[in-house]
C-alpha positions as a Markdown table, in Angstrom:
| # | Residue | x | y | z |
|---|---|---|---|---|
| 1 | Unk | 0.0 | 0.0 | 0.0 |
| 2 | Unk | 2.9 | 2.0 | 0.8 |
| 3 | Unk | 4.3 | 1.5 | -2.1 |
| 4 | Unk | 1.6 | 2.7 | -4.2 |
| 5 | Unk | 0.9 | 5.7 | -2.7 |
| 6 | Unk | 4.4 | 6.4 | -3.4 |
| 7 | Unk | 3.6 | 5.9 | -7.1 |
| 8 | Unk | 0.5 | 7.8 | -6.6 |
| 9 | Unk | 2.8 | 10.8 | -5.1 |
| 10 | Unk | 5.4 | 10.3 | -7.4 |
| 11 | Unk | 3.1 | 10.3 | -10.7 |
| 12 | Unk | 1.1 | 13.6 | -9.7 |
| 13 | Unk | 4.3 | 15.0 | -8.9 |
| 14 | Unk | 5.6 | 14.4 | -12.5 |
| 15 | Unk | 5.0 | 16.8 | -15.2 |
| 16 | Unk | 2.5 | 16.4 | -17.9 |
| 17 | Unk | 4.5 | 16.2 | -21.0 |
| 18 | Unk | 2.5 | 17.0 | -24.0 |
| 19 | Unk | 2.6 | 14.4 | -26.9 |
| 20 | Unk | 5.7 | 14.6 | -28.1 |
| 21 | Unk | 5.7 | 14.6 | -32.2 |
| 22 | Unk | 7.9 | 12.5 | -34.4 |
| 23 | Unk | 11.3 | 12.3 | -34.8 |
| 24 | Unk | 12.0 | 15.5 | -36.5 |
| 25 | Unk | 15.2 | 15.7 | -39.0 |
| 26 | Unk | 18.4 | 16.5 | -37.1 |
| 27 | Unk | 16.2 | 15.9 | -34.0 |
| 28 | Unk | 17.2 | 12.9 | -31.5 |
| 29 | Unk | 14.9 | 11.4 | -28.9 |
| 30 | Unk | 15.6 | 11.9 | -25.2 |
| 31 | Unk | 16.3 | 8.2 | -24.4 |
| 32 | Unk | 18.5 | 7.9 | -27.8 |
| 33 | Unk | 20.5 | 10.9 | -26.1 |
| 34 | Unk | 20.3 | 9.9 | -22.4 |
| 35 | Unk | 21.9 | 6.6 | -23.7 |
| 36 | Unk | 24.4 | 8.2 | -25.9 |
| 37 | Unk | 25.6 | 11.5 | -23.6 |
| 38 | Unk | 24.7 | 9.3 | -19.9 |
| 39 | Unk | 28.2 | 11.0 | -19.4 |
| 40 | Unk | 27.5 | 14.4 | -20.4 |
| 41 | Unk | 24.7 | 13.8 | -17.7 |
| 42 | Unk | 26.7 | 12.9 | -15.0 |
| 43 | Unk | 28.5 | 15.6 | -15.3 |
| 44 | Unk | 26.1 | 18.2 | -15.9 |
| 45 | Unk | 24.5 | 16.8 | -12.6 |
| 46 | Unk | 27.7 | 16.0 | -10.9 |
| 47 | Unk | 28.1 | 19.8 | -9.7 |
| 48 | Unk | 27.0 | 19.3 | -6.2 |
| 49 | Unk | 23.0 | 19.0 | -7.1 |
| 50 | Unk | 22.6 | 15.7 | -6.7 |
| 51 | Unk | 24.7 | 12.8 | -4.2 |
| 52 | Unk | 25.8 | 9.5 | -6.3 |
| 53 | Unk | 22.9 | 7.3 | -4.9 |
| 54 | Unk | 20.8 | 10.1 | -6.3 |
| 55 | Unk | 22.4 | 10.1 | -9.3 |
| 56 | Unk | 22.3 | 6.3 | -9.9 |
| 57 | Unk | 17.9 | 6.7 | -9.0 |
| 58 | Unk | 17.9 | 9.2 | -11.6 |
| 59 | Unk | 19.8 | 7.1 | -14.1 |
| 60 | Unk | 17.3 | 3.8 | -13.4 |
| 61 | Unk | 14.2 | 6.4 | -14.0 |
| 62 | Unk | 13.6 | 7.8 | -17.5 |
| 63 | Unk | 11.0 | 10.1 | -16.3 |
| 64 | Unk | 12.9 | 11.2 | -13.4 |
| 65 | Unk | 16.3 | 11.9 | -15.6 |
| 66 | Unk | 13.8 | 14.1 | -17.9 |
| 67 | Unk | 12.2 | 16.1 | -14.9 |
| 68 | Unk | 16.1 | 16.3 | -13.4 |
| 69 | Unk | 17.2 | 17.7 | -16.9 |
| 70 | Unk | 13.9 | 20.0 | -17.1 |
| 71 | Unk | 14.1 | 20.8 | -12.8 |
| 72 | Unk | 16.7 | 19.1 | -10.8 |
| 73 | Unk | 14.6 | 21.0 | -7.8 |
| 74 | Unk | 11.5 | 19.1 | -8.6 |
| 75 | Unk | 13.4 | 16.4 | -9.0 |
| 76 | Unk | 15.7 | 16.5 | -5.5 |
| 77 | Unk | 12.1 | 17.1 | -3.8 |
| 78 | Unk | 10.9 | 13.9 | -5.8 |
| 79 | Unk | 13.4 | 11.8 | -4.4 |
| 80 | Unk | 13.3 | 13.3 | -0.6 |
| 81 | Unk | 9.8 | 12.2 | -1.1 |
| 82 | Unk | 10.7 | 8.9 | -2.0 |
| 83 | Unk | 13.0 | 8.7 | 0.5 |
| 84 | Unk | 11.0 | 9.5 | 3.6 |
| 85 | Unk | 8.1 | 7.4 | 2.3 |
| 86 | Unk | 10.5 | 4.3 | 2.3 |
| 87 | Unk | 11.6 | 5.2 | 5.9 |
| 88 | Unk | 7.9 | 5.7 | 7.5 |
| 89 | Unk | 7.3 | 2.1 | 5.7 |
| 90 | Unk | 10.1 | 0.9 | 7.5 |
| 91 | Unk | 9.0 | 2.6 | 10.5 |
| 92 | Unk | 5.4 | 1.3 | 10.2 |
| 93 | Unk | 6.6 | -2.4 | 9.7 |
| 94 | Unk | 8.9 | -2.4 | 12.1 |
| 95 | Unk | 6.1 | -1.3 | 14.5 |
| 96 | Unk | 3.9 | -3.8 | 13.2 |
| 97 | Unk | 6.7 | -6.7 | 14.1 |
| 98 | Unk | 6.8 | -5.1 | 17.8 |
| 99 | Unk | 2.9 | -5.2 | 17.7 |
| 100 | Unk | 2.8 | -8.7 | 16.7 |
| 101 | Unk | 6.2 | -9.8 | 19.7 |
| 102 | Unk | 3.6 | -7.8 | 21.9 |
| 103 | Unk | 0.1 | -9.9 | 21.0 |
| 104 | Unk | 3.0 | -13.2 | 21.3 |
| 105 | Unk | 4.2 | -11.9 | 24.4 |
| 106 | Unk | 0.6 | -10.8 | 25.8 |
| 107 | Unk | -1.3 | -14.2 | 24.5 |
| 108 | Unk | 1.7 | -16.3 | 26.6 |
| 109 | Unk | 1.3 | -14.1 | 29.4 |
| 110 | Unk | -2.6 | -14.5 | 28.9 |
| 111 | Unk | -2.3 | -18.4 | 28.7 |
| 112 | Unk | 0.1 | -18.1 | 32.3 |
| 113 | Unk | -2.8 | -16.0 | 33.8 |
| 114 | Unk | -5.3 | -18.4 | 32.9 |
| 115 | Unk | -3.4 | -21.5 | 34.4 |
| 116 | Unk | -2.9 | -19.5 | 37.3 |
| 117 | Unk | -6.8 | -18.4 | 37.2 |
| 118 | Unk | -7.4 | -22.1 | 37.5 |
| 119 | Unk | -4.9 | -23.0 | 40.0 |
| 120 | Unk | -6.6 | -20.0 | 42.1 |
| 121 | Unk | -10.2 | -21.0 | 41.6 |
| 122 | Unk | -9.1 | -24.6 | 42.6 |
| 123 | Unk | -7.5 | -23.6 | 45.8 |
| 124 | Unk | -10.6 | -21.1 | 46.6 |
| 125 | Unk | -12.8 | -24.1 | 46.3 |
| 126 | Unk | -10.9 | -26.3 | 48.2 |
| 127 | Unk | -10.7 | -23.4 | 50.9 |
| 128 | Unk | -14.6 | -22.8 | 50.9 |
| 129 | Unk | -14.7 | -26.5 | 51.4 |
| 130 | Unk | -12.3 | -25.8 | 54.4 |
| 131 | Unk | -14.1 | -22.8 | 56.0 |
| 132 | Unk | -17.7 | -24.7 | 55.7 |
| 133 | Unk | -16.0 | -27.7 | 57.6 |
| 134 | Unk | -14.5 | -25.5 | 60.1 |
| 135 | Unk | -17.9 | -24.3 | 60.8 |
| 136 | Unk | -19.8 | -26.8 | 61.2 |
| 137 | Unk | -17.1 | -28.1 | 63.8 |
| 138 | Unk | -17.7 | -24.9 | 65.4 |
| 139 | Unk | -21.1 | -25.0 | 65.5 |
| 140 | Unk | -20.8 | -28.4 | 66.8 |
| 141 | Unk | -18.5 | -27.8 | 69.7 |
| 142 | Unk | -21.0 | -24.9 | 70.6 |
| 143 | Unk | -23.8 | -27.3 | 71.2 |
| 144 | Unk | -21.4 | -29.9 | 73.2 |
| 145 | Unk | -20.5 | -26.6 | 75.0 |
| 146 | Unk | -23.9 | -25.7 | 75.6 |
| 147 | Unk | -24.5 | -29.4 | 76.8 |
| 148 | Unk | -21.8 | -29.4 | 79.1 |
| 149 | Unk | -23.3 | -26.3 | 81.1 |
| 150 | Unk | -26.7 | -27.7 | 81.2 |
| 151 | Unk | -25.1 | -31.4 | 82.5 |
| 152 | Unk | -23.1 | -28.8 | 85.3 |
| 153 | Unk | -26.1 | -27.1 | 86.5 |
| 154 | Unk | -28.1 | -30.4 | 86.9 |
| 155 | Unk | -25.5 | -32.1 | 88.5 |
| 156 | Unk | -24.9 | -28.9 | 90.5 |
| 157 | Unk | -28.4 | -29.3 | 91.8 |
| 158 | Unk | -28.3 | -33.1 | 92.1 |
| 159 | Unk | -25.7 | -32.5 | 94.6 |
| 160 | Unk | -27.7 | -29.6 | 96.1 |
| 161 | Unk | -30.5 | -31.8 | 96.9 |
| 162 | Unk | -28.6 | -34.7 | 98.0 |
| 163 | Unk | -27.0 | -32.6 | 100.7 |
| 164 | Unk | -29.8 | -31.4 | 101.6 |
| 165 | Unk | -31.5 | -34.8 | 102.0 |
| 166 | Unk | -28.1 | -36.1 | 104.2 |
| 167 | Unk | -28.4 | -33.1 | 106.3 |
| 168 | Unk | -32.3 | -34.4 | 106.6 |
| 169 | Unk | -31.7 | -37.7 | 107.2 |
| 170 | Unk | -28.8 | -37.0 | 109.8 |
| 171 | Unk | -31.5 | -35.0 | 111.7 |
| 172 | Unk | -34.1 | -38.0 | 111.0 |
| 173 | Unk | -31.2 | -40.6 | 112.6 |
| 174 | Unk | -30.7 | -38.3 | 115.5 |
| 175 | Unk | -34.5 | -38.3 | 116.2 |
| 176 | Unk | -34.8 | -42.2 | 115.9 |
| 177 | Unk | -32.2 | -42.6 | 118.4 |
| 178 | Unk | -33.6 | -40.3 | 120.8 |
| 179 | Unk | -36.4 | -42.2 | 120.9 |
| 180 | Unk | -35.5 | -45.3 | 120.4 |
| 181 | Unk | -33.5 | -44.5 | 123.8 |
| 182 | Unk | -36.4 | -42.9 | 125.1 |
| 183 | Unk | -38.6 | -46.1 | 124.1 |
| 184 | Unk | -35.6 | -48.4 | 125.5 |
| 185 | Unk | -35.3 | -46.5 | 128.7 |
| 186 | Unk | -39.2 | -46.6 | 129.6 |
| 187 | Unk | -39.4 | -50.2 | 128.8 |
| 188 | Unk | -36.5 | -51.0 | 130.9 |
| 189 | Unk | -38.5 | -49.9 | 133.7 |
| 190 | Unk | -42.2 | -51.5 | 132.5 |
| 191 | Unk | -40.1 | -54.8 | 132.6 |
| 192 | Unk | -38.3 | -54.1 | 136.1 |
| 193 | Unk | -41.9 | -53.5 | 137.6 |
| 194 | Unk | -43.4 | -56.4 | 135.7 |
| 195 | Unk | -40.7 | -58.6 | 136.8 |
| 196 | Unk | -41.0 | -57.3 | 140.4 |
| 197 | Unk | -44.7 | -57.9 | 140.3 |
| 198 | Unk | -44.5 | -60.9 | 138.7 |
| 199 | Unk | -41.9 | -61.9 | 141.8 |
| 200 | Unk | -44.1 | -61.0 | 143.9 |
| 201 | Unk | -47.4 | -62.6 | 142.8 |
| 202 | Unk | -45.6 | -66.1 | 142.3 |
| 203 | Unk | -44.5 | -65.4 | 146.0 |
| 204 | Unk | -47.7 | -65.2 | 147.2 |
| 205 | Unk | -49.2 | -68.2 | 145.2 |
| 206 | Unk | -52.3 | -66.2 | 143.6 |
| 207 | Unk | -54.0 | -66.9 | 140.6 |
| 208 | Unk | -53.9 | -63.9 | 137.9 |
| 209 | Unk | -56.0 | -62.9 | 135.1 |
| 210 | Unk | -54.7 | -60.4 | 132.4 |
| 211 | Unk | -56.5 | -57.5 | 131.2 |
| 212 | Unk | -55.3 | -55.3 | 128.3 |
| 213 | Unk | -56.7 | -51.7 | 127.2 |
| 214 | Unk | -56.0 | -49.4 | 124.6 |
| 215 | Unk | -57.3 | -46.0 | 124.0 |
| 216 | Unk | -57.6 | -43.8 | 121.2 |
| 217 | Unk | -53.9 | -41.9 | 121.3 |
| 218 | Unk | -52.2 | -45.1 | 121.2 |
| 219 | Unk | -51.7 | -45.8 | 125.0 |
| 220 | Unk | -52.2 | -49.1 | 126.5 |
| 221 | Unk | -52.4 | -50.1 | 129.7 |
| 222 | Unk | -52.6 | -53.8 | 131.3 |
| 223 | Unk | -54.2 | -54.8 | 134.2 |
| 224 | Unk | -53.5 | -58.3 | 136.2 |
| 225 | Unk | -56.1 | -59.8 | 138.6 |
| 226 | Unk | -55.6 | -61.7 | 141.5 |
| 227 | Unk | -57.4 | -62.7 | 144.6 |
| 228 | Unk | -56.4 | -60.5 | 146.6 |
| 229 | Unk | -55.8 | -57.3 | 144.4 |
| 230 | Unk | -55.0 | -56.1 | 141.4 |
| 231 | Unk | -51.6 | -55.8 | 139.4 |
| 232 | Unk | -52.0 | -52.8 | 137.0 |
| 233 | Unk | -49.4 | -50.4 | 134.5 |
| 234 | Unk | -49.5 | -49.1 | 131.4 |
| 235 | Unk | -47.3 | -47.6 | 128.7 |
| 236 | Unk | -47.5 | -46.0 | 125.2 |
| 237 | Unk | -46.7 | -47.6 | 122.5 |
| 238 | Unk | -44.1 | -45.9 | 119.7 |
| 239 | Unk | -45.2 | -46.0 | 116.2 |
| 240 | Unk | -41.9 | -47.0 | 113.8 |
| 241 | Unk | -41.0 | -43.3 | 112.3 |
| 242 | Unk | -41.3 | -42.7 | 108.3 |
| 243 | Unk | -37.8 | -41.7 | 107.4 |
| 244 | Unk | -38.5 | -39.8 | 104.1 |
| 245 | Unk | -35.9 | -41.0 | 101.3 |
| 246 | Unk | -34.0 | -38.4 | 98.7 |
| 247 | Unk | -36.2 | -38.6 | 95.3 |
C-alpha cells in the first residue's frame, strides 16, 4: 500500500508532458540521447546538485532523468519524497513486528494467567470447602459446650439436693435414736416392775387374770387380777417413724 501511494505521489508530482511529435530531422529522442551523452549527464548533474545514490535513482528512471534535466529541484524534492516514504514504511513495519512480539508476548502471558486463574479458583474451592467444615465443627463444639453447662447445672443441683436430703436424714437418725432411747429406757422400767410384780405374785401363790386396754392416742395399759388385788401399768406404744428418702 505504501508502495503505491508512493507511485501515486510520485506520478502527480511528475510533469505532464505533451505528446511529443515524431522524430523530427536532425532531432534525437531523449532516451537515444540519455543513452548516448549518460556521461555528459553525470557531469552536468555531478556539480554538487545531486549525491551519487541520487544520481544512480535518476539514471534507473527515465522520467525522473527528464524532470532532473527540465528541474533538478522538482526532482531532488521527488526523491526526498521517496525517500521518507521508504523510511515511515520501514517505521510502520517495524512497529507492526513489535505489535505482533507484543500480542505473542501478551497471549503467553494470557495463557500463564489463565493456568494461574485455574490454580486459584481450585484452591478457593478447596478453601470454601475448608471454611464450611470448620464451621460446622464450630457450630458443633457450641452445642457440646452448651450441653456441658446444662449437664453442670443439673448435677450442680443433684448434689444440692442430695446434701440437703443427708443433712435431713442425719436430723431424722438423731430423732430415731432419741427415741428409740427414750422407748428403751421406759421399757426397761415397765419390765423391772413387771418382773417385780411378777416376783411378787408367784410369792404369794395367787391366781392372775390379764386384762389389756388401749385407747384412742395409742396408750395401752394392762391390768392383772388376783385374789387379793389387782396388778395394773401401762405404757405408750411408739409408732416406727417414716424416714423420708431423697427422690
Amino acid at each position: 500500500m505504501d508502495s503505491f501511494m508512493s507511485n501515486m505521489q510520485f506520478e502527480e508530482e511528475l510533469p505532464k508532458l505533451p505528446a511529443s511529435p515524431g522524430p523530427r530531422a536532425g532531432e534525437m529522442s531523449s532516451s537515444n540521447l540519455f543513452d548516448k551523452n549518460s556521461n555528459t549527464f553525470c557531469l552536468e548533474f555531478g556539480n554538487g546538485e545531486f549525491s551519487g545514490a541520487e544520481l544512480k535513482k535518476i539514471m534507473a528512471n527515465e522520467k525522473l532523468a527528464e524532470i532532473a534535466l527540465a528541474d533538478s529541484k522538482r526532482a531532488k524534492r521527488i526523491l526526498a519524497n521517496r525517500q521518507s516514504a521508504a523510511r515511515s514504511k520501514e517505521r510502520k513495519m517495524r512497529y507492526i513486528s513489535e505489535l505482533e512480539h507484543k500480542v505473542q508476548t501478551l497471549q503467553t502471558e494470557a495463557t500463564t494467567l489463565s493456568a494461574q486463574v485455574t490454580v486459584l479458583q481450585r484452591e478457593s474451592a478447596g478453601l470454601s470447602s475448608q471454611n464450611n467444615e470448620l464451621r460446622f465443627r464450630l457450630q458443633a463444639m457450641e452445642q457440646k459446650v452448651q450441653l456441658c453447662d446444662a449437664l453442670n447445672e443439673a448435677l450442680s443441683a443433684e448434689v444440692q439436693r442430695f446434701r440437703f436430703a443427708t443433712q435431713e436424714l442425719s436430723s431424722n437418725a438423731q430423732m430415731f435414736q432419741q427415741q428409740s432411747y427414750q422407748f428403751n429406757s421406759s421399757q426397761a422400767q415397765q419390765n423391772n416392775m413387771i418382773n417385780n410384780d411378777w416376783s411378787r405374785i408367784v410369792h404369794n401363790g395367787s391366781q392372775l387374770k390379764e386384762v389389756q386396754v388401749e385407747d384412742c392416742e395409742g396408750r395401752a395399759s394392762e391390768r392383772w387380777v388376783c385374789q387379793d388385788h389387782v396388778i395394773s401399768f401401762s405404757y405408750t406404744k411408739i409408732q416406727p417413724m417414716k424416714v423420708s428418702r431423697p427422690r
